[in-house]
MDAnalysis code that builds the backbone (N, CA, C; Angstrom):
import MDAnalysis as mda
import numpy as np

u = mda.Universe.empty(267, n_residues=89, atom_resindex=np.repeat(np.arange(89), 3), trajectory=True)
u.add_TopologyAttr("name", ["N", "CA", "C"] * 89)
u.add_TopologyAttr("resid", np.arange(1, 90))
u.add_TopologyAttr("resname", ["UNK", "UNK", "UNK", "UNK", "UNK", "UNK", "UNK", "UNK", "UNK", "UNK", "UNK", "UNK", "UNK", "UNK", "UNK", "UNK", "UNK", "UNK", "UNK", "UNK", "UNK", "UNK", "UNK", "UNK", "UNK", "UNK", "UNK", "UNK", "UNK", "UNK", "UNK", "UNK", "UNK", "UNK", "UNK", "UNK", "UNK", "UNK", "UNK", "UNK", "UNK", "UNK", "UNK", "UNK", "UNK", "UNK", "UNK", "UNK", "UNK", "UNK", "UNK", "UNK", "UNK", "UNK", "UNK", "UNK", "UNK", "UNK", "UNK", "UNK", "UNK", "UNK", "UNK", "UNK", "UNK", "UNK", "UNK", "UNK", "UNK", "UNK", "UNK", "UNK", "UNK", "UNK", "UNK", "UNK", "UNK", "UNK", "UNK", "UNK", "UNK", "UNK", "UNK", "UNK", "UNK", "UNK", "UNK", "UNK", "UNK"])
u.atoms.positions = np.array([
    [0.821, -1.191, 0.000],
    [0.000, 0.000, 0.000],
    [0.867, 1.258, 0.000],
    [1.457, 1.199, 1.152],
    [2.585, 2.446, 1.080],
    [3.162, 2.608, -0.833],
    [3.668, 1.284, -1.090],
    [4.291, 1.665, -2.632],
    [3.597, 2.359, -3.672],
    [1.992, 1.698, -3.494],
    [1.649, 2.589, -4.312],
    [0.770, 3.753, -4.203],
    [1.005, 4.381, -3.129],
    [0.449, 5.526, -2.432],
    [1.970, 6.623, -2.740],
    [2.900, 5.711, -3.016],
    [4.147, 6.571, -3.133],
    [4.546, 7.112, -4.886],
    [4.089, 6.008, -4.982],
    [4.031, 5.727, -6.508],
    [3.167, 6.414, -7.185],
    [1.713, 6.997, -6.843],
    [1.184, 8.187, -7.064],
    [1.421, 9.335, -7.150],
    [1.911, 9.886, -5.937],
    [2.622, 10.783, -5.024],
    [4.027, 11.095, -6.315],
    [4.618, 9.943, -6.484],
    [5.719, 10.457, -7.330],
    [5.195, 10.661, -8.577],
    [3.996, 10.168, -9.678],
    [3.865, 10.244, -10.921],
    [3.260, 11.803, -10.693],
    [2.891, 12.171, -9.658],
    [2.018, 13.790, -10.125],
    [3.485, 14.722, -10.162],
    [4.181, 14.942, -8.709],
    [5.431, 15.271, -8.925],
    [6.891, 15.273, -10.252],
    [6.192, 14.116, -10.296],
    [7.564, 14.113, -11.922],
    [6.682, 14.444, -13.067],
    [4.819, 14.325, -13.245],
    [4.716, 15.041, -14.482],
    [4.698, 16.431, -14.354],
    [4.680, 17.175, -13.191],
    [4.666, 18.519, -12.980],
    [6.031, 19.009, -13.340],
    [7.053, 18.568, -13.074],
    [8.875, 18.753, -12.742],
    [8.910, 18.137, -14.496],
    [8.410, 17.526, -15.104],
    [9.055, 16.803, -15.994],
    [8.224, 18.051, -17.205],
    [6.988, 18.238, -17.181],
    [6.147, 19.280, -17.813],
    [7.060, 20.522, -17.775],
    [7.362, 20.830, -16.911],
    [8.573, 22.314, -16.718],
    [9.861, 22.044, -17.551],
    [10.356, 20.904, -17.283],
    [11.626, 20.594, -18.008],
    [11.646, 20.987, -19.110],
    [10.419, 20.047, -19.872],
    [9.787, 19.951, -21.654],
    [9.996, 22.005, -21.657],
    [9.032, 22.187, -21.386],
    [8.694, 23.740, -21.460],
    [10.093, 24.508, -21.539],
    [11.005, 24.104, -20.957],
    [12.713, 25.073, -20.587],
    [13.526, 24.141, -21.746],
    [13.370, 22.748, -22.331],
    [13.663, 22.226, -23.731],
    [12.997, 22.612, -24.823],
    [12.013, 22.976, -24.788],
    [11.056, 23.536, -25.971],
    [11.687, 24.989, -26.188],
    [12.167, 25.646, -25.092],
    [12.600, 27.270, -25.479],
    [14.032, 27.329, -25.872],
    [14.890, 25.995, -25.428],
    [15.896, 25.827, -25.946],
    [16.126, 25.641, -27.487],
    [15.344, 24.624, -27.627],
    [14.635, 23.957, -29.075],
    [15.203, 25.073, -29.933],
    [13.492, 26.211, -29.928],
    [13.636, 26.835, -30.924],
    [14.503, 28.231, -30.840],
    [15.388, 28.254, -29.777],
    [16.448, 29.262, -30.236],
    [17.312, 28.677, -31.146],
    [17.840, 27.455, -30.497],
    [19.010, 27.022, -31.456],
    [18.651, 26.574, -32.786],
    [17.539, 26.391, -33.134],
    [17.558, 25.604, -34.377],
    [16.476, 27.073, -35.061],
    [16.104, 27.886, -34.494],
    [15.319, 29.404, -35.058],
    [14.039, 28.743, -35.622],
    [13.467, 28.036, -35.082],
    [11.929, 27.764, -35.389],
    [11.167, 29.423, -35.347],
    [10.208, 29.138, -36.355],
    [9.435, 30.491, -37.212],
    [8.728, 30.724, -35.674],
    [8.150, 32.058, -35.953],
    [7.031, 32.377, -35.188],
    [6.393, 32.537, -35.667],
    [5.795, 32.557, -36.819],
    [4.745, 32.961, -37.803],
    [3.202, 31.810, -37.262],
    [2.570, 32.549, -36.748],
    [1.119, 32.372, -36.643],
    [1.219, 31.287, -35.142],
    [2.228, 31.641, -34.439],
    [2.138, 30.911, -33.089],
    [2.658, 29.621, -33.521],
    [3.765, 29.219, -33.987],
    [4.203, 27.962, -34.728],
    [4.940, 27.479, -33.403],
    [6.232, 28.326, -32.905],
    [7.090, 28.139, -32.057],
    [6.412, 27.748, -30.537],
    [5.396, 28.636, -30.440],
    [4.734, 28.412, -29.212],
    [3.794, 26.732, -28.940],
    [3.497, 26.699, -30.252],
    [2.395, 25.548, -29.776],
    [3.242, 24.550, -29.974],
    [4.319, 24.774, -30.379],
    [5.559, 23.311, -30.412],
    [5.705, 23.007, -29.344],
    [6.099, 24.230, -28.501],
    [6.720, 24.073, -27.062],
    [5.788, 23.232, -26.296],
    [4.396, 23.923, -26.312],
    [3.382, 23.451, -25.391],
    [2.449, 22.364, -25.582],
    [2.162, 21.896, -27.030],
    [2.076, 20.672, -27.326],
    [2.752, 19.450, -27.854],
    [3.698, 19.761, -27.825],
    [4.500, 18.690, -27.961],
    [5.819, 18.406, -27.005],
    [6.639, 19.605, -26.197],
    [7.541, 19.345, -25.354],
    [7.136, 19.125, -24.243],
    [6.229, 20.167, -23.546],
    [5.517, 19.624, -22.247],
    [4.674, 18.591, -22.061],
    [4.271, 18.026, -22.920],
    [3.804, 16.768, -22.425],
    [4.604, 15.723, -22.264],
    [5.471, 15.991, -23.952],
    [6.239, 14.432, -23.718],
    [7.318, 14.397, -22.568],
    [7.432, 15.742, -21.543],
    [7.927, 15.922, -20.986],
    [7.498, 15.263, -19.600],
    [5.881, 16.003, -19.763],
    [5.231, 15.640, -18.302],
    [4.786, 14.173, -18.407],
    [4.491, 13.610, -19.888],
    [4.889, 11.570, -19.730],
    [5.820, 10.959, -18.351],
    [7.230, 11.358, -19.600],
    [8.555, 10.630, -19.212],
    [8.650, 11.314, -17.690],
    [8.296, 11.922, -16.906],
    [8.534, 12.800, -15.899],
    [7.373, 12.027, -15.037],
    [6.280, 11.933, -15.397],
    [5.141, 11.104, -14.565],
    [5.841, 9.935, -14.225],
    [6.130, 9.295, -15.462],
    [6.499, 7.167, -15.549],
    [7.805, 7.269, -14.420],
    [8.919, 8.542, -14.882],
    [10.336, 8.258, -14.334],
    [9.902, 8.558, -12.493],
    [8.974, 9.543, -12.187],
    [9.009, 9.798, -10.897],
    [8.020, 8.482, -10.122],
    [7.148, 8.200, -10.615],
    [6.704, 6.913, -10.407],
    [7.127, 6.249, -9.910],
    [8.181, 5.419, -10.827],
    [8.757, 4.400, -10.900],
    [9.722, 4.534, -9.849],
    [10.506, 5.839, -9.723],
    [11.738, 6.263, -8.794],
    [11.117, 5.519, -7.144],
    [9.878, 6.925, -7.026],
    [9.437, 6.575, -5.837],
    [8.990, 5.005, -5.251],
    [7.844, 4.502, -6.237],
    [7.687, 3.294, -5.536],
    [8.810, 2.138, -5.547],
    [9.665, 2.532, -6.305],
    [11.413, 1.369, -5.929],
    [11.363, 1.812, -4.337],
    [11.975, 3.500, -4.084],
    [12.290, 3.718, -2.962],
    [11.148, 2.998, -1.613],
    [10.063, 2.908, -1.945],
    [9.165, 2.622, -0.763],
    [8.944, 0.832, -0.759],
    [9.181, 0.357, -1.891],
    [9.230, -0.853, -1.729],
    [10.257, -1.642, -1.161],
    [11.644, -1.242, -1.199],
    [12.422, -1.572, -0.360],
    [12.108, -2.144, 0.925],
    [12.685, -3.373, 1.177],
    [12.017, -3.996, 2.639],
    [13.644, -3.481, 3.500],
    [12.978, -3.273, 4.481],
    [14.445, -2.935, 5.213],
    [14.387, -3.979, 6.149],
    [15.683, -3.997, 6.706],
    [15.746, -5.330, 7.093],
    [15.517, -5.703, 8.952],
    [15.062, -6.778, 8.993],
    [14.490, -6.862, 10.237],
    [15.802, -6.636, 11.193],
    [15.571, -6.220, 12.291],
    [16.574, -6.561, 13.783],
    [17.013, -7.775, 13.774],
    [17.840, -7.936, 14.815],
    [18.183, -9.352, 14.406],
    [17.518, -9.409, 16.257],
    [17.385, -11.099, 15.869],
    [16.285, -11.315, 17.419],
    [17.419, -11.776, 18.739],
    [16.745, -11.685, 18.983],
    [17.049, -11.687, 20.736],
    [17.584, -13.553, 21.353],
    [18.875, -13.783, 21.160],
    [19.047, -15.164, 21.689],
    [18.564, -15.632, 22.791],
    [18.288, -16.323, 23.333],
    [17.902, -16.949, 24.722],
    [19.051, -16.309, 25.707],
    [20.044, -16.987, 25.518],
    [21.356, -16.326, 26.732],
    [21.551, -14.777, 26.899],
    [21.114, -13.821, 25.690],
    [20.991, -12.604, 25.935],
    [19.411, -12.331, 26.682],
    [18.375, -13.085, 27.261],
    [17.153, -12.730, 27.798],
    [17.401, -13.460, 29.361],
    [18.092, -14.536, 29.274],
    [18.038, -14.677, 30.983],
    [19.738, -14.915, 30.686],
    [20.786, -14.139, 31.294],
    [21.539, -14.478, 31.640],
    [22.158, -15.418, 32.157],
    [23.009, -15.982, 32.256],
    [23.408, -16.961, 33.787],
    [24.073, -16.885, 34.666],
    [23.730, -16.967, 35.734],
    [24.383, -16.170, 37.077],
    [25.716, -17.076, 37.112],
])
């Protein structure tokens, strides 16, 4: 339960973080390569096509990150011998 309560928790986080990324690659995009602006060309590149495939790979990768981290079993104590619970006088 925890995993995939974590695993939620991480897919909204990484498509939000991963959506921003796309958006700051999309403005990279079209400086370097001088995509037009003519009739909002440059803009709707950015925002339909970088931020999503951004906020995808950013949903699946934070996902996936988190519920590894919560699935991890950590490891038990180690138990209690008999001679360490009653001593011997």
């Amino acid at each position: 339960m925890k995993a995939a309560g974590l695993g939620c928790l991480g897919f909204v986080l990484g498509a939000i973080i991963g959506g921003v990324i796309g958006i700051v690659l999309g403005f990279v995009w079209i400086n370097v390569f001088n995509t037009s602006d003519f009739e909002g060309y440059s803009g709707m590149l950015v925002f339909f096509t970088f931020m999503p495939i951004g906020a995808i790979l950013g949903g699946i990768l934070g996902a996936v990150a988190l519920a590894a981290i919560a699935s991890r079993v950590e490891p038990a104590p180690p138990l209690a011998s008999s001679e360490t619970k009653n001593p011997p006088d």
